[in-house]
N, C-alpha and C positions, 0 to 999 in steps of 0.2 A: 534709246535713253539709258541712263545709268541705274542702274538697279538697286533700290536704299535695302539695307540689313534687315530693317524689322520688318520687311518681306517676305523674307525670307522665313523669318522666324516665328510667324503666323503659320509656314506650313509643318504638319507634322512630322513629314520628312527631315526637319532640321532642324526638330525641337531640341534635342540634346547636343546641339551642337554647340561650342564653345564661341566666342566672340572675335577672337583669333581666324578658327575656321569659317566663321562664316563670311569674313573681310577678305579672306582668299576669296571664296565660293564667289563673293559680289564684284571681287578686283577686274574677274575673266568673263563675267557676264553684263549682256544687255539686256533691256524689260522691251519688249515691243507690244503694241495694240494693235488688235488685229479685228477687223469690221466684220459684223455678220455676211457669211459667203464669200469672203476672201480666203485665199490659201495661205495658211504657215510655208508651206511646201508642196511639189504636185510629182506626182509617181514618176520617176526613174531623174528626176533633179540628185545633182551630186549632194551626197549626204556632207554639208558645212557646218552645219550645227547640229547638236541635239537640246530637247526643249525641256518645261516643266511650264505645265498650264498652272498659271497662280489662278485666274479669274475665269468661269464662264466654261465653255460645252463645245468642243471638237467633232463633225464627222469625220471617220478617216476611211478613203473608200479604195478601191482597187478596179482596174477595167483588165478585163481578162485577155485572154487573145482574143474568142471570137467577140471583143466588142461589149461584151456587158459588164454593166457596173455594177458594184456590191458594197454595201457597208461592213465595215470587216471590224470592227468598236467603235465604240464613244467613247473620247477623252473626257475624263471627270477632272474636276480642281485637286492638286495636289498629285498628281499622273507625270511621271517621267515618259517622254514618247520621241521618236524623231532619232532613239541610239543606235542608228544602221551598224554602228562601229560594231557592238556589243551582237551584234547578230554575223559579224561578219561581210558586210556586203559595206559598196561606195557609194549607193544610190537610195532613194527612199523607195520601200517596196509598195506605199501609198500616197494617197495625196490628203491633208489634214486641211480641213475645210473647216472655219468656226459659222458654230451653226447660232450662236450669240456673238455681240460683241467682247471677247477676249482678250483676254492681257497673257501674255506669252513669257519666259525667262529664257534665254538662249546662251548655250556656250560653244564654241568653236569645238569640232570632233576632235580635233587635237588633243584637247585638257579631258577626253572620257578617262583614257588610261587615269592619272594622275587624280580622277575625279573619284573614282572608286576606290583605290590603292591608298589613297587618304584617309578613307570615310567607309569603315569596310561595312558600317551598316546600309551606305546608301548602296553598295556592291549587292547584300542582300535583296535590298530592295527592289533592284533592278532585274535579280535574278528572280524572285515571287513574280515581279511584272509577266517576265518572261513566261514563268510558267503557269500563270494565269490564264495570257491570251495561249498559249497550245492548249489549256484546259478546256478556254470558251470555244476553241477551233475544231477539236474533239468532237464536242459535246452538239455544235453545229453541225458537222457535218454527218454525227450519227443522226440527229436529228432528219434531217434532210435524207438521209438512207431508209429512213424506218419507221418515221410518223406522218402520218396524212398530214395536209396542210394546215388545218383548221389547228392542229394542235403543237403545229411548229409557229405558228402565229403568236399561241394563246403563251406557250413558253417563252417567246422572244419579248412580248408584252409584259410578263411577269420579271421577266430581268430587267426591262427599262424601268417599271416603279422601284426594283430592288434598289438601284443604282443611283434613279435619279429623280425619286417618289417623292413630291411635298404633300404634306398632307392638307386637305380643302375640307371646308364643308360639303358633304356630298360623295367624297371621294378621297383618291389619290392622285396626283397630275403629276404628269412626266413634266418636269420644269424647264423644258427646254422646248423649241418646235419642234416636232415628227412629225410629217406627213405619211400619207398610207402609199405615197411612192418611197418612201424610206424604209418603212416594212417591209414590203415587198424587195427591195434590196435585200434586207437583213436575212429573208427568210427562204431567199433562192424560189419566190413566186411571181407573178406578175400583178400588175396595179392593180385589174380586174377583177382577180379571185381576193385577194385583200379587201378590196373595196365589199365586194360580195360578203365578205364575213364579220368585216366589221360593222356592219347596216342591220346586219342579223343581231348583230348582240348588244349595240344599241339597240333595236327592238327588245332585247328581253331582259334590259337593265342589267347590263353587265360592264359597258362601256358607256363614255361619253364623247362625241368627235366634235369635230371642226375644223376651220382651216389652219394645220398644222397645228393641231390641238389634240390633244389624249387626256383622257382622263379616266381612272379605274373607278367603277361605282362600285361593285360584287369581288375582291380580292380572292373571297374563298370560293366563288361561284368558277371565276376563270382556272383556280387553280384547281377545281376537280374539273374542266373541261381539257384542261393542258393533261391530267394525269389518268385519263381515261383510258383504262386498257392496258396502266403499265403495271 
């Protein structure tokens, strides 16, 4: 479906953008809804479009060679994601999964060039993105080199409230589902030892679970358990 301007203009990415440009930006794109657990796209599909999540919560995951799968981020609203061009490659290096019901913007890879070259703050933008996920990619994979489990968990929970914490009575709630199989994805552990530690800290009022439910009860209690030691 056709994409209306004040869309657009709700996200901060295109807050300064002029009325002119953003009639281009809408000319060459389409809005798609995308059902919880459907794909935008699925790992090595030829990169045709790239996206911007207006509504709603993306997993985007990777299966390795030998066969396992990992969540490699979460699309948040107002996330440019899906620009293989800008990285170079013709294929999607993951598969983006909405983990809600989502509303999607799509432009044909063709218009990348032209789309930055235009709009050299959105060029920016894309480049921070860029250098974000190698920061979070870093920062995982030191993680996973050099901290016991417990506290690559305790850290990977504390970036989903950063990212995508409502605040509740009681707590903070990751506003989207996460399952402790999704954890375990994130944190290069298995469902078991996950399961094992999140039970534990429900036990001593630091967490709150369910099914595909998280909730932070203890923010500072997790984050001296995550900083133990460093």
């Amino acid at each position: 479906m056709a994409l209306d301007r004040s869309v657009l203009r709700e996200v901060p990415l295109f807050a300064a953008m002029s009325e002119p440009q953003l009639d281009r930006l809408c000319a060459k794109a389409t809005a798609r809804r995308v059902q919880q657990g459907d794909a935008v796209f699925e790992q090595g599909d030829t990169a045709a479009f790239f996206y911007l999540l207006l509504h709603g919560r993306l997993k985007v995951t990777q299966v390795t060679r030998d066969g396992q799968q990992i969540i490699v981020r979460v699309v948040h609203p107002g996330d440019l994601f899906g620009f293989a061009q800008a990285l170079n490659r013709r294929d999607y290096p993951g598969t983006a999964t909405a983990a809600v019901d989502s509303l999607v913007a799509a432009w044909p890879t063709e218009f990348w060039d032209s789309f930055v070259e235009d709009n050299p703050h959105l060029a920016m933008n894309a480049i921070r993105t860029i250098g974000q996920r190698l920061d979070e990619a870093h920062t995982r994979i030191r993680e996973m080199s050099t901290q016991e489990v417990e506290r690559r968990v305790a850290h990977t929970v504390l970036r989903l409230v950063d990212q995508a914490g409502r605040r509740e009575v009681g707590g903070t709630h990751v506003d989207f589902p996460i399952s402790r199989k999704d954890i375990a994805e994130m944190t290069g552990t298995t469902l078991h030892t996950v399961s094992r530690i999140l039970s534990a800290w429900e036990e001593q009022g630091l967490v709150e679970g369910g099914r595909q439910k998280l909730m932070v009860r203890d923010i500072p209690g997790l984050t001296r358990l995550a900083e133990d030691a460093e």
